[in-house]
C-alpha atoms as one frame of an Amber mdcrd trajectory, in Angstrom:
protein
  -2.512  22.507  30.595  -6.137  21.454  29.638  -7.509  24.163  30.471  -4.870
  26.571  27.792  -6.099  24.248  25.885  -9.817  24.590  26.130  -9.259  28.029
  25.718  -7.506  27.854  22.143  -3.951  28.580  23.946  -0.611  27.788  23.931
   1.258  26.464  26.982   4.111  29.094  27.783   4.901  28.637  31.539   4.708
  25.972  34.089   5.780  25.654  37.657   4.703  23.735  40.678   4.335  23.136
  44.170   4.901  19.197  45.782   4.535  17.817  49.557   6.299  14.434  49.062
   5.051  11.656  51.278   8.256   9.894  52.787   6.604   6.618  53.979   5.215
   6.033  50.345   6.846   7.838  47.502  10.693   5.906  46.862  13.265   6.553
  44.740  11.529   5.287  41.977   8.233   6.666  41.819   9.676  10.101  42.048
  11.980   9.582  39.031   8.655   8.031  37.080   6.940  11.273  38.032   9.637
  13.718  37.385   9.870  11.860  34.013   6.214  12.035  33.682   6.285  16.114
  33.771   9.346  16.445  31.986   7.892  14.781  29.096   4.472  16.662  29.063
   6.320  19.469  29.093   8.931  18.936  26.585   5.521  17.843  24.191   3.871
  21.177  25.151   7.171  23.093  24.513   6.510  24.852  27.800   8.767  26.324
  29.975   9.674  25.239  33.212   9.809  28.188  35.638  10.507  25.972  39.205
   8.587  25.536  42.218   8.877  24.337  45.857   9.264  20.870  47.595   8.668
  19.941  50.864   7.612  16.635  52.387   5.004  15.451  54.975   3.024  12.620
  56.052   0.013  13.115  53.191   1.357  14.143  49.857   0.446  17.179  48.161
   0.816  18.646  44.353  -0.242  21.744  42.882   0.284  22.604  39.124   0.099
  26.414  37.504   0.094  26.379  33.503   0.194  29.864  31.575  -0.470  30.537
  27.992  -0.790  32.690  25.483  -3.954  32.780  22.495  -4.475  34.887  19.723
  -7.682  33.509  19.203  -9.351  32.488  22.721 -12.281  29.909  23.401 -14.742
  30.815  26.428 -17.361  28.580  28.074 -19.586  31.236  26.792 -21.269  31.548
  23.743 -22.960  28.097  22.813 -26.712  28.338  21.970 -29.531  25.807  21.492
 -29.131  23.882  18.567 -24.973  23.815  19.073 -23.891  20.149  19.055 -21.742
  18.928  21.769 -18.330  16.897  20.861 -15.842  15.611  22.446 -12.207  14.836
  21.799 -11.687  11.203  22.721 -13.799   8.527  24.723 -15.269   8.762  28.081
 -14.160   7.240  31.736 -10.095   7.016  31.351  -9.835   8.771  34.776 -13.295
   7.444  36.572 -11.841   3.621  35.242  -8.639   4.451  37.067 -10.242   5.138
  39.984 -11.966   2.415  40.074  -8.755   0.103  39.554  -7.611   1.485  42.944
 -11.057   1.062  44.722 -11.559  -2.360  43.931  -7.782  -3.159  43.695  -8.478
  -6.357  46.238 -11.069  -7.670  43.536  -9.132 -10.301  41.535 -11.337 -10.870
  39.355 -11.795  -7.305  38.316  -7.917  -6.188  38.267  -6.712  -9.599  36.407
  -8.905  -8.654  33.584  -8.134  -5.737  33.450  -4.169  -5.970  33.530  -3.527
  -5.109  30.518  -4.988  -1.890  30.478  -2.712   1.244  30.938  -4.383   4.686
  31.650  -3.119   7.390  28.900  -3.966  10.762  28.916  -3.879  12.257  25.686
  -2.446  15.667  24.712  -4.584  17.808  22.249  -2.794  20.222  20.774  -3.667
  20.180  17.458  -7.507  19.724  18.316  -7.028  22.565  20.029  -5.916  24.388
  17.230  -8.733  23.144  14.883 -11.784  23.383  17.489 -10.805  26.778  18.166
 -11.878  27.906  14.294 -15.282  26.033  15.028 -16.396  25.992  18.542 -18.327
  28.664  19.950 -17.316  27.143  23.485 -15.050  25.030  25.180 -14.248  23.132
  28.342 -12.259  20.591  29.505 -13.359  17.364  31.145 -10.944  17.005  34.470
 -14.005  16.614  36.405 -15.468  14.513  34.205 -17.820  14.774  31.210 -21.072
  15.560  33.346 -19.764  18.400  34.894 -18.470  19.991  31.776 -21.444  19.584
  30.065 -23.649  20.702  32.973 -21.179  23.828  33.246 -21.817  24.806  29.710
 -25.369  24.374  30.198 -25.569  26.667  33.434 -23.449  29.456  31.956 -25.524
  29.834  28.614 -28.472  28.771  29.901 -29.014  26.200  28.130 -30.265  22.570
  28.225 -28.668  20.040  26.261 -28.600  16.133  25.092 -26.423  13.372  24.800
 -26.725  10.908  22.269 -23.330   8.677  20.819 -21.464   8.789  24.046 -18.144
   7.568  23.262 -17.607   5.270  26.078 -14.306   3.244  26.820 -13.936   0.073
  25.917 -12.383  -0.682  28.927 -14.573   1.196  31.176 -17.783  -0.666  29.744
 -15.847  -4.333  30.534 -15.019  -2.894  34.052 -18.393  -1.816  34.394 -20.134
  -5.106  33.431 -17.296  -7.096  35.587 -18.827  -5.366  39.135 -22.225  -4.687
  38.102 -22.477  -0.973  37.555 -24.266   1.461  35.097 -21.581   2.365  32.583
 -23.094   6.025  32.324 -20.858   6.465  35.947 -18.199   6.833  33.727 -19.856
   9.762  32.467 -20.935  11.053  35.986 -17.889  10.162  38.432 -15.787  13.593
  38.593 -12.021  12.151  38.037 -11.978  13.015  34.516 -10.273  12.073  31.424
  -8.834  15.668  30.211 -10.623  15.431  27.290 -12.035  18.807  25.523 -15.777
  19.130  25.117 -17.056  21.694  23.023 -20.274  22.845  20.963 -20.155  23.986
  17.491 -23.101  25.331  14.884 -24.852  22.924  13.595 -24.445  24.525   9.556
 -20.104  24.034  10.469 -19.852  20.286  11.245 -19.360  19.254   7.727 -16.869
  21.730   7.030 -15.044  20.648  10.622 -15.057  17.158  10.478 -13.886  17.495
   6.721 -10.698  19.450   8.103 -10.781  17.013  11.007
């Protein structure tokens, strides 16, 4: 859904595929998950079209989202002097990982506790970005790879200054001794949309912003 998103669309459609893992996957988690889509989906007023299930020892999902744009977003078309933005902060999904790699560090997980990874929806960003940017990407394999992608397609360089890091991810980054610019290189992203826009329209976007 990211992705219709990066490109200025709507979501329309959505159907899946899932290989359930018997010896790990209860009752429970499945209702959390089906909940989980259900409710992205009911937000995105998308259509649920079905899918197939099947189950195996190592789990397996694949998602397919269609949309619909009147007014589509490319990762072409940025040039030098574009600035680079981003909807929300960076390392939700590289901090998440990192709660299940070090999940036997007690130290790490107990201060961290609190913290609850939300992915955030960005529909009407979408909708605004898409009068501004003159590209677009999303950030599911994190922000170093969008950026790099949009680089290598326009042939461009580029520089980031103001990264918007997480809170969280900084603390979990001091707590085990690790550069926090990995939460700007590790590749599970945070779903976030990165764009460029000419430099003479920021005022006039982050006025309608």
């Amino acid at each position: 859904i990211s992705d219709i998103l990066a490109s200025g669309g709507q979501p329309t459609f959505y159907g899946h595929s899932i290989i359930i893992d018997n010896d790990k996957w209860n009752d429970s988690y499945l209702e959390h998950f089906s909940v989980g889509i259900a409710d992205v989906l009911r937000k995105s007023k998308a259509f649920f079209i079905g899918g197939d299930v099947g189950s195996s020892d190592r789990w397996g999902y694949t998602g397919i989202a269609m949309g619909e744009t009147d007014n589509a977003i490319t990762r072409m078309g940025t040039k030098p002097g574009d600035l680079i933005l981003m909807t929300g902060q960076i390392g939700a999904g590289n901090l998440e990982a990192a709660l299940t790699i070090y999940s036997d560090n007690h130290f790490f997980n107990r201060a961290l506790k609190h913290y609850k990874t939300r992915l955030a929806l960005r529909f009407d960003e979408s909708k605004l970005i898409s009068q501004y940017a003159t590209s677009c990407i999303d950030s599911s394999d994190g922000v170093l790879n969008a950026v790099n992608t949009l680089s290598d397609l326009n042939h461009t360089g580029f520089e980031l200054a103001h990264t918007p890091y997480l809170r969280n991810g900084v603390l979990a980054c001091k707590i085990l001794s690790k550069p926090k610019e990995l939460l700007l290189m590790g590749e599970c992203g945070e779903y976030e949309l990165v764009f460029t826009i000419d430099k003479k329209n920021l005022d006039s976007f982050l006025q309608k912003s």
